[in-house]
C-alpha positions as CSV (number, residue, x, y, z in Angstrom):
1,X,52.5,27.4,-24.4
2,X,50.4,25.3,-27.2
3,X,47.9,27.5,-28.7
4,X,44.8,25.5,-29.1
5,X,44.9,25.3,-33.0
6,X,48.3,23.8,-32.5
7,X,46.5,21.5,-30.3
8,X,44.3,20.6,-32.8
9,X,46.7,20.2,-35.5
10,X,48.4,17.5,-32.6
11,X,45.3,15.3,-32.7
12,X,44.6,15.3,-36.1
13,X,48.2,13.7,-36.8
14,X,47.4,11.5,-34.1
15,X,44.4,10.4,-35.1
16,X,45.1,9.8,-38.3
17,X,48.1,7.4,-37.5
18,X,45.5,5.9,-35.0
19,X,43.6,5.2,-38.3
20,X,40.6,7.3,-36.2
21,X,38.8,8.2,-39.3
22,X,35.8,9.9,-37.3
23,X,38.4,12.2,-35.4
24,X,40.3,12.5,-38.3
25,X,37.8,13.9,-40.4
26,X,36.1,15.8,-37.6
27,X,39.3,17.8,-37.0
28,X,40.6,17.8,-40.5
29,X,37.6,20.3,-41.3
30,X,37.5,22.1,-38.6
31,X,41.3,23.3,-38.8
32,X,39.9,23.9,-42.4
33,X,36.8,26.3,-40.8
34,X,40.3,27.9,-38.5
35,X,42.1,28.4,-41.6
36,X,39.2,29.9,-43.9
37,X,38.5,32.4,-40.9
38,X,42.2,33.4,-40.9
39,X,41.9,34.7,-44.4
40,X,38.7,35.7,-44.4
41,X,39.7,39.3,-43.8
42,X,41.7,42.2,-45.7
43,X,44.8,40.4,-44.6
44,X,45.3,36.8,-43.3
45,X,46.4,36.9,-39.4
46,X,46.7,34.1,-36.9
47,X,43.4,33.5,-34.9
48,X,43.3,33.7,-30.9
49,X,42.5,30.7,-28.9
50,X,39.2,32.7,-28.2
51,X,38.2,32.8,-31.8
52,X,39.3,29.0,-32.8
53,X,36.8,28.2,-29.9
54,X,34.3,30.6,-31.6
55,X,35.2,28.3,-35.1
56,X,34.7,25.3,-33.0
57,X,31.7,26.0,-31.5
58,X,30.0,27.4,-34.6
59,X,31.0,23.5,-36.0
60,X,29.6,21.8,-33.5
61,X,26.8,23.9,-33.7
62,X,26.3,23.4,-37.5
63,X,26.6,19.2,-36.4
64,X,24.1,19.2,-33.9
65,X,21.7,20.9,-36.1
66,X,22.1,18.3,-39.0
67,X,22.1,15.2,-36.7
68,X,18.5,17.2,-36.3
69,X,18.0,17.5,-39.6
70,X,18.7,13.8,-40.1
71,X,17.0,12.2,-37.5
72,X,14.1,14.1,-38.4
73,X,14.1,13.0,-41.8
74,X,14.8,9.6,-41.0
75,X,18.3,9.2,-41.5
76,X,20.0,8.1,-38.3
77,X,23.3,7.0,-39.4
78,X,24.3,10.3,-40.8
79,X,22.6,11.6,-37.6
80,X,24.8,9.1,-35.4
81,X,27.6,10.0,-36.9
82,X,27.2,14.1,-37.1
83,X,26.6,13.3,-33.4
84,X,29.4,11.8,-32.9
85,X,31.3,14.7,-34.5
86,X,29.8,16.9,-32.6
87,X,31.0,15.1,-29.6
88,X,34.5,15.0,-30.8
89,X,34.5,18.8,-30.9
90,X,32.7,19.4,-27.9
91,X,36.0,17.7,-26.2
92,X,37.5,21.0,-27.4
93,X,34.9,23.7,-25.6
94,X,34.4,24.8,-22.3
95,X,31.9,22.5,-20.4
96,X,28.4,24.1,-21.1
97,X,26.6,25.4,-18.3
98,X,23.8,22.8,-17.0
99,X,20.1,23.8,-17.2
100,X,20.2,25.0,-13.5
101,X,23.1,27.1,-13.3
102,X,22.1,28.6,-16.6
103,X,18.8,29.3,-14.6
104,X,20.8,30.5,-11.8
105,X,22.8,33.1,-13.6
106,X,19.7,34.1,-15.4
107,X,17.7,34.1,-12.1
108,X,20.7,36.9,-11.0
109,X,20.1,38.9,-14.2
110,X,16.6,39.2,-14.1
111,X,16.8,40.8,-10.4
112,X,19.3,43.2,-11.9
113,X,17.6,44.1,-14.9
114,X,14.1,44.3,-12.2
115,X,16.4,46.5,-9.9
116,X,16.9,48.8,-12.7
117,X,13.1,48.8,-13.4
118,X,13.0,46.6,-16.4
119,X,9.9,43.7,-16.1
120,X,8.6,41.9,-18.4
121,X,8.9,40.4,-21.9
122,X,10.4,44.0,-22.7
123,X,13.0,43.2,-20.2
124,X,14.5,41.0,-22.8
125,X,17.3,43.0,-24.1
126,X,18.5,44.2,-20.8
127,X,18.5,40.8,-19.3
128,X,20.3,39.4,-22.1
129,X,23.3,42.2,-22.2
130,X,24.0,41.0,-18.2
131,X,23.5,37.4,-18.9
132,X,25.8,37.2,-21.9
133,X,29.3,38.4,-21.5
134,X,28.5,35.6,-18.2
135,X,27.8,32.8,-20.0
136,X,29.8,33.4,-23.9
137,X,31.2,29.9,-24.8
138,X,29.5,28.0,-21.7
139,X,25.9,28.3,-23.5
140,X,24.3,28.4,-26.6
141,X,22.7,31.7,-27.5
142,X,19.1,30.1,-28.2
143,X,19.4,28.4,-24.9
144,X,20.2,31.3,-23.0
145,X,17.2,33.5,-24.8
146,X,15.2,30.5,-23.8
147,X,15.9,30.4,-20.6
148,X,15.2,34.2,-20.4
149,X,11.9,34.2,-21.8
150,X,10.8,31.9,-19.6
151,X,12.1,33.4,-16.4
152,X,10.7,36.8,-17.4
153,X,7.6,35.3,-18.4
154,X,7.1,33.5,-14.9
155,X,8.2,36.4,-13.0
C-alpha cells in the first residue's frame, strides 16, 4: 500500500525529470511542510495519511490566501502562479463539497441542533460540532461557519 507521502515523493521525482518546475516546486515544499511536522514534536514519528492531507490542505490554504493577497495588491502573476499551486495540491485532497451539499449537510444539522432546542445565532456551536466531523477535509472551516450563519440566520 503507497502511503500518500510516498505518493508524493513519486511525483516530485517525476516531475522533476519532466522538467515540471511548477509541480516540482509545489511538491518539493510541501514534503518539506510533511517533514517539519514530523519533527515538530518531542520525538520525530512518521505522519498518517490523515495528517499529510491535514499538511496539504493547510498549504493549499496558505496559497489561496496569497494568490488573494496578490491579486489584491495588484500582482497577478505571483497570484496566477500561487493559483496554480494551489491547484497542484488540491489534486492531492478529497474533492470539496459543492456550495449545495455543504448547505444540505448543514440544512441536516441545523434540524438536529433545533430538535435539541438550540435556535438561533447561539445555535452556532452546537451546529458546528454536528456539521464538522461530517465535512473535515471536504470543506474549509470558514466556509462551513459561513454557511452556518447564514442558515441559522434565515431560519
Amino acid at each position: 500500500m503507497t502511503t500518500l507521502k510516498s505518493k508524493l515523493q513519486e511525483d516530485l521525482t517525476a516531475a522533476i525529470k519532466e522538467r515540471d518546475e511548477l509541480r516540482s516546486s509545489t511538491l518539493r515544499l510541501t514534503l518539506a511542510a510533511v517533514t517539519k511536522e514530523e519533527v515538530a514534536g518531542k520525538t520525530a514519528r512518521e505522519l498518517s495519511d490523515d495528517e499529510v492531507q491535514k499538511v496539504i490542505a493547510r498549504e493549499a490554504k496558505k496559497r489561496r490566501e496569497a494568490a488573494e493577497a496578490f491579486a489584491k495588491g495588484g500582482r497577478p502573476e505571483q497570484a496566477e502562479r500561487e493559483q496554480a499551486e494551489g491547484v497542484v495540491l488540491d489534486s492531492y485532497l478529497p474533492k470539496q463539497l459543492s456550495d449545495e451539499e455543504l448547505g444540505e449537510i448543514v440544512a441536516q444539522a441545523v434540524a438536529e441542533a433545533k430538535a435539541a432546542g438550540a435556535e438561533g445565532p447561539r445555535a452556532m456551536g452546537q451546529v458546528m460540532k454536528i456539521v464538522n466531523p461530517k465535512v473535515a477535509g471536504l470543506a474549509e472551516g470558514g466556509r462551513v461557519a459561513a454557511a452556518v450563519k447564514q442558515q441559522l440566520a434565515n431560519g
